[in-house]
Backbone as a chain_set.jsonl record, in Angstrom:
{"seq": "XXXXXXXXXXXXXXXXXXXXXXXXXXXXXXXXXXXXXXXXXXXXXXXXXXXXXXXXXXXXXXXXXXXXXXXXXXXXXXXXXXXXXXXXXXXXXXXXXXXXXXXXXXXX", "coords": {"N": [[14.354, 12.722, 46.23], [14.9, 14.537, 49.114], [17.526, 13.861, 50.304], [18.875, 13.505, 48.265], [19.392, 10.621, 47.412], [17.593, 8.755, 47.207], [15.22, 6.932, 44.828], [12.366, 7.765, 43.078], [9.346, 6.335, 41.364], [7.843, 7.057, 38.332], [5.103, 8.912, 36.335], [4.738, 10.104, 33.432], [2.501, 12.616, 32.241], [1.784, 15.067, 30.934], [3.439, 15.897, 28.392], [5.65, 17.933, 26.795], [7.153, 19.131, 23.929], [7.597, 20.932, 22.623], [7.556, 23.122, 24.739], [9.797, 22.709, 26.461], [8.633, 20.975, 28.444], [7.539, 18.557, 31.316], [4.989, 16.92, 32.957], [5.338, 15.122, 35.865], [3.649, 12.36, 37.638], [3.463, 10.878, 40.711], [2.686, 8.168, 43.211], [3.733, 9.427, 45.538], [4.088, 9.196, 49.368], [5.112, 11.254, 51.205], [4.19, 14.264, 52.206], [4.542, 17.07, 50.171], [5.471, 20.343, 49.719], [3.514, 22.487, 48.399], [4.392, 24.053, 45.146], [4.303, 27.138, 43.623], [3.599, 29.207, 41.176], [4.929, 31.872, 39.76], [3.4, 34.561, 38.314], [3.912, 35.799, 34.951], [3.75, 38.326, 33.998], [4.553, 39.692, 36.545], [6.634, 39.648, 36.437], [10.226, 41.201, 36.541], [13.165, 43.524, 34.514], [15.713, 43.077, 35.431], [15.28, 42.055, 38.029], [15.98, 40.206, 41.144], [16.648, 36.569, 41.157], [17.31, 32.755, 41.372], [18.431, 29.925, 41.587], [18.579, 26.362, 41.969], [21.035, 24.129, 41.459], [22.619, 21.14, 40.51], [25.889, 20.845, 38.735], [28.117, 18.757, 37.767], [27.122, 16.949, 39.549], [27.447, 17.797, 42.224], [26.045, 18.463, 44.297], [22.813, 20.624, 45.695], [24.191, 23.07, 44.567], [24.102, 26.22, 44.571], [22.732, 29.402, 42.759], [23.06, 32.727, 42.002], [21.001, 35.565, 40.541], [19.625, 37.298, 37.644], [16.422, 38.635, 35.836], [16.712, 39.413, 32.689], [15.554, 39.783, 30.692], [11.793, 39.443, 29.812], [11.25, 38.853, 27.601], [12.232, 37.103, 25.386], [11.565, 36.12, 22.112], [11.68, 34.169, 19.698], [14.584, 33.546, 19.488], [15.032, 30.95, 19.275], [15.389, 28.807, 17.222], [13.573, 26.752, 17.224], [11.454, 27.027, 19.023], [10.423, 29.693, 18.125], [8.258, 30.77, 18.043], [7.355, 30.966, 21.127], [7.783, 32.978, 23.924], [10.47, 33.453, 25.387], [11.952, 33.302, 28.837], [14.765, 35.294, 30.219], [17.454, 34.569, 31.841], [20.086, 36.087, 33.896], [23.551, 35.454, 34.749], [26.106, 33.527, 37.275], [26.842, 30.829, 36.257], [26.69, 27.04, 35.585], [28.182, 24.377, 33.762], [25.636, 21.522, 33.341], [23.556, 22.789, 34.803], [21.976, 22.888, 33.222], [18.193, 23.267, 32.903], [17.61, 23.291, 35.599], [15.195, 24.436, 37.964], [13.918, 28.144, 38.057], [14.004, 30.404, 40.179], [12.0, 33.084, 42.385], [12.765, 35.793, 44.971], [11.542, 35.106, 46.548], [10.518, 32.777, 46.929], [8.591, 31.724, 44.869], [8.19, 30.003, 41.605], [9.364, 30.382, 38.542]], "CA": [[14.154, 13.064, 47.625], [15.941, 15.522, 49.351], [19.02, 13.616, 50.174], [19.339, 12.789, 46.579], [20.037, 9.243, 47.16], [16.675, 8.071, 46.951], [14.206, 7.831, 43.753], [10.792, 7.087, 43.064], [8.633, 6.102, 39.712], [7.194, 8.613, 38.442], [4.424, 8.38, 35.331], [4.713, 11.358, 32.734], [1.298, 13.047, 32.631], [2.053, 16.042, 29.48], [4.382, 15.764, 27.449], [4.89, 19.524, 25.67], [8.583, 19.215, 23.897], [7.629, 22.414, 22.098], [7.975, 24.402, 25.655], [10.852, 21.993, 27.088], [7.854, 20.697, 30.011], [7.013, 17.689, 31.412], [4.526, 17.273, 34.006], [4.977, 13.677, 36.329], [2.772, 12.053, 38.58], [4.018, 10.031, 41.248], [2.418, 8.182, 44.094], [4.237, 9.717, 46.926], [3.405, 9.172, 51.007], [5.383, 12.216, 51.831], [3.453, 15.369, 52.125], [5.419, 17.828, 49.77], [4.98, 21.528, 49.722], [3.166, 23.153, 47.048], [4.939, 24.618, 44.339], [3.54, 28.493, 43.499], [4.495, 29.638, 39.964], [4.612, 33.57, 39.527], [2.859, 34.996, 36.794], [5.097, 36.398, 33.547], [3.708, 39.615, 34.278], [4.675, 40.244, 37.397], [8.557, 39.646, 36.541], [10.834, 42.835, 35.999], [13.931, 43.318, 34.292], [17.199, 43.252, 36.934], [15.12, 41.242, 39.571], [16.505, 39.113, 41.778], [16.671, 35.191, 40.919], [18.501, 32.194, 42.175], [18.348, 28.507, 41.11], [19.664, 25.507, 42.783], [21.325, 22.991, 40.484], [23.362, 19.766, 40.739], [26.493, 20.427, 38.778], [29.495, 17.566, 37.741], [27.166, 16.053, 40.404], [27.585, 18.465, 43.321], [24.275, 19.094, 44.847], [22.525, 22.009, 46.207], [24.786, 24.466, 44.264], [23.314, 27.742, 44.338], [23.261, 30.31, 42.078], [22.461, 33.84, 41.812], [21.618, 35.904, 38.876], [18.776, 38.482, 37.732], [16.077, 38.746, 34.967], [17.607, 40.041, 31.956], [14.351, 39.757, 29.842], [10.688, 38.386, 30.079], [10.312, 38.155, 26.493], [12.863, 36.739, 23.782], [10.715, 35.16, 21.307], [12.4, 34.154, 18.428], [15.699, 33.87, 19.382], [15.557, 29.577, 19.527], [14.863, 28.504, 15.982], [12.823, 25.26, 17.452], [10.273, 27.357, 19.494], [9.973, 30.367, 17.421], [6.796, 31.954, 18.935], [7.522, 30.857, 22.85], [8.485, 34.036, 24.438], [11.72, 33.196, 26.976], [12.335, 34.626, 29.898], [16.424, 35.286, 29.643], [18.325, 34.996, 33.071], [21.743, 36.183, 33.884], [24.488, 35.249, 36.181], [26.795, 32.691, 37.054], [26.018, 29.179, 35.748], [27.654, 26.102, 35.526], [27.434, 23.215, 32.702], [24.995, 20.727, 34.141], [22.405, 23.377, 35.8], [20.787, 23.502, 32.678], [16.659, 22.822, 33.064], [17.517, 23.787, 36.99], [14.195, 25.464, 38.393], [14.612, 29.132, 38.343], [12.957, 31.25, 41.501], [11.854, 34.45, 43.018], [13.635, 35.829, 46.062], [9.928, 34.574, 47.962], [10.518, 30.973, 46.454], [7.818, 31.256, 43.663], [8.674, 29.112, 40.407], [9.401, 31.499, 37.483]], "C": [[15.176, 14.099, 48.058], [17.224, 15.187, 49.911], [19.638, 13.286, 49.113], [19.778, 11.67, 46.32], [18.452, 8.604, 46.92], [15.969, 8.295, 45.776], [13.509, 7.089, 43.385], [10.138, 7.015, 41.633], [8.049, 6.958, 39.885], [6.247, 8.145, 36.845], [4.456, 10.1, 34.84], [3.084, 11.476, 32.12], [1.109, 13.725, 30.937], [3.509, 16.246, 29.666], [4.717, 17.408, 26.615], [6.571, 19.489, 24.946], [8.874, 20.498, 23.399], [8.312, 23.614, 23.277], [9.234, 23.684, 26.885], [10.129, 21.519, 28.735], [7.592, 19.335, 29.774], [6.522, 17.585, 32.816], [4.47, 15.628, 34.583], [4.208, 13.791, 37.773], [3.478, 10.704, 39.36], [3.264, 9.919, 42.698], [3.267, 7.927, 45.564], [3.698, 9.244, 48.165], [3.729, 10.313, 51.468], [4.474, 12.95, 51.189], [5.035, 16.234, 51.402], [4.979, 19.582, 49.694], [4.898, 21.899, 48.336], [3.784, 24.132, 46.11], [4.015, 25.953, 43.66], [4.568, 28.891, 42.539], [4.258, 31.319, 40.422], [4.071, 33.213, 38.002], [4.191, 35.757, 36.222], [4.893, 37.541, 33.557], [3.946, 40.504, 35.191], [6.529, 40.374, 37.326], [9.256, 41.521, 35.777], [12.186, 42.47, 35.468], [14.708, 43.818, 35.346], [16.653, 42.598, 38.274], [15.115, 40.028, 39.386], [16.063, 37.681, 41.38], [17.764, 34.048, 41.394], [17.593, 30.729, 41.517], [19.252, 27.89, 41.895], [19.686, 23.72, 41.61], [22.11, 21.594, 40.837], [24.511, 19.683, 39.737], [27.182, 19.6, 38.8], [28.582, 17.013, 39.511], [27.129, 16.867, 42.349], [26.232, 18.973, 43.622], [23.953, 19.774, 45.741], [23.356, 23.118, 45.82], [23.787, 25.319, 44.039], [23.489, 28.759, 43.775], [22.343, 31.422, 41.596], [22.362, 34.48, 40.761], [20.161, 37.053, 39.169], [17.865, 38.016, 36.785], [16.408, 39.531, 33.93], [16.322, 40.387, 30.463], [13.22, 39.099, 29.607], [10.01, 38.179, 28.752], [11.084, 38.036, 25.091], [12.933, 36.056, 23.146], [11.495, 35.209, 19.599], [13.806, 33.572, 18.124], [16.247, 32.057, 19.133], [14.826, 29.194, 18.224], [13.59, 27.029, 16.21], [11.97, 25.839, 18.325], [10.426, 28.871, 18.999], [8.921, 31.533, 18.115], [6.768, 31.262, 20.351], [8.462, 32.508, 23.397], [9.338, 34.013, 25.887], [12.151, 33.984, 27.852], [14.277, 34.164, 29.946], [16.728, 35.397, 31.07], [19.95, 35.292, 33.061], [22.351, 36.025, 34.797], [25.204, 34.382, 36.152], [26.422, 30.984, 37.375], [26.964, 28.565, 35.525], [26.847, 24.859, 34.583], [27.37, 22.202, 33.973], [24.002, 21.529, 34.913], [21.478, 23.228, 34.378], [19.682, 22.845, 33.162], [16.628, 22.795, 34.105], [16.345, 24.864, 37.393], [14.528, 26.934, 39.036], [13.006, 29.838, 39.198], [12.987, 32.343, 42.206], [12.711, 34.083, 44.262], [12.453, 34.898, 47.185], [9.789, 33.475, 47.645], [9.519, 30.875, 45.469], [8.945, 30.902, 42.55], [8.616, 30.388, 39.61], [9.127, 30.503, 36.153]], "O": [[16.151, 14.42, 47.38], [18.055, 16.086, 50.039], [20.782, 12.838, 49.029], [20.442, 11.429, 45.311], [18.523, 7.669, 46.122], [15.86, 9.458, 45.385], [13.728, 5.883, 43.275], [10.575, 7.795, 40.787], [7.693, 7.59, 40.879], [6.635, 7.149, 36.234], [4.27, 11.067, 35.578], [2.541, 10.501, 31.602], [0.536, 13.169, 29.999], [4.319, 16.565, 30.536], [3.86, 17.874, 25.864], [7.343, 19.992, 25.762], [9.922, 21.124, 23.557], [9.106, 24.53, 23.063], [9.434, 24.182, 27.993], [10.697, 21.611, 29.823], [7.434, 18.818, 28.668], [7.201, 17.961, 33.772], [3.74, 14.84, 33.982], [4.124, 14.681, 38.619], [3.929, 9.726, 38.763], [3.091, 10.917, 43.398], [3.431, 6.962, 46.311], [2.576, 8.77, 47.987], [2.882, 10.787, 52.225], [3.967, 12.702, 50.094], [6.181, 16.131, 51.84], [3.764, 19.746, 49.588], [5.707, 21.769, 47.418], [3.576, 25.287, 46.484], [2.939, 25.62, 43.164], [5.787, 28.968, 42.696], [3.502, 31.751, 41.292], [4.165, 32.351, 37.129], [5.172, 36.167, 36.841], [5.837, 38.188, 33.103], [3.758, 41.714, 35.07], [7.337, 41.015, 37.999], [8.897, 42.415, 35.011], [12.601, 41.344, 35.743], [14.435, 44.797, 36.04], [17.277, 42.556, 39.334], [14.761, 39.189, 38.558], [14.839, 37.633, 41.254], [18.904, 34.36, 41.74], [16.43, 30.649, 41.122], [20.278, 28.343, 42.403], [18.92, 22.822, 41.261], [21.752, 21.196, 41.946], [24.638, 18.495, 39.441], [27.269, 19.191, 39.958], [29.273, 16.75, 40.496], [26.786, 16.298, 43.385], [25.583, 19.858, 43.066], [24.649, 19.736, 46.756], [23.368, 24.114, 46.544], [22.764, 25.118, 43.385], [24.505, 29.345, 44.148], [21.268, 31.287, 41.013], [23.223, 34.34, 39.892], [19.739, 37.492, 40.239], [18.131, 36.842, 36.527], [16.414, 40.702, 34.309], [16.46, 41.155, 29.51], [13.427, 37.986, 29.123], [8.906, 37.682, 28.528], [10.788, 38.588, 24.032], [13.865, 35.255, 23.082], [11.695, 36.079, 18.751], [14.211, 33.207, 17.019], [17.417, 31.764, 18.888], [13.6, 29.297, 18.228], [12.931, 26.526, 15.299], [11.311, 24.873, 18.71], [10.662, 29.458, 20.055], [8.968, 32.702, 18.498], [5.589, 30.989, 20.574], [9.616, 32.842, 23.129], [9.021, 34.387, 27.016], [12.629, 35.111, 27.727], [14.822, 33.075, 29.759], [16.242, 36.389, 31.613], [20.798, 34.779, 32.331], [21.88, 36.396, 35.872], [25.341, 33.981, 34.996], [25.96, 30.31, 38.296], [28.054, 29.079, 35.272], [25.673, 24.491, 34.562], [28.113, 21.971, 34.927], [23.508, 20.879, 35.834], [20.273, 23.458, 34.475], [19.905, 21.85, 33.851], [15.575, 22.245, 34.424], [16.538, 26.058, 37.165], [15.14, 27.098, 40.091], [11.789, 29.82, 39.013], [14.067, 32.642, 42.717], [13.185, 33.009, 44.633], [12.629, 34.285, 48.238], [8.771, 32.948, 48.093], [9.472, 29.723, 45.04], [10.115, 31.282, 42.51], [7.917, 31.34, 39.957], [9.072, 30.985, 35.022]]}, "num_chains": 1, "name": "protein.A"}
């Protein structure tokens, strides 16, 4: 929830470990706003990005950064042919798997 003290069951839907996804289903009451991915083709290299992570625990850190590349396939010996989009900027251990997002709030 968004004070981060609360948390709800959730039932895992797909499973993909190949592309580091998992999709859950949870019967909520709140109305949540719809999540809008961008397409992979519309991303550029040097634009704008920002993620909000949780940090040693500190929540809502925010952090700015860029696209640095929308396609470096190869480079993770355990997905091989997945082509990664590479971000850059300043990160902190514990953001990893932090949802990364356009300046217009689409999902990347």
């Amino acid at each position: 929830s968004q004070d981060s003290k609360t948390f709800y069951d959730a039932k895992v839907i797909v499973d993909e470990p190949k592309l580091d996804l998992v999709i859950l289903k949870t019967n909520l009451r709140a109305k949540l706003p719809q999540l809008v991915m961008v397409d992979r083709s519309e991303l550029k290299f040097n634009q704008s990005v920002f993620s909000i992570g949780s940090p040693w625990g500190l929540g809502n850190s925010f952090l700015k950064g860029y696209i640095a590349s929308t396609d470096r396939t190869g480079v993770d010996s355990l997905m091989m042919d997945v082509p990664l989009i590479q971000t850059m900027g300043i990160s902190y251990p514990g953001c990893s798997g932090a949802g990364v997002f356009l300046n217009d709030g689409r999902f990347v």
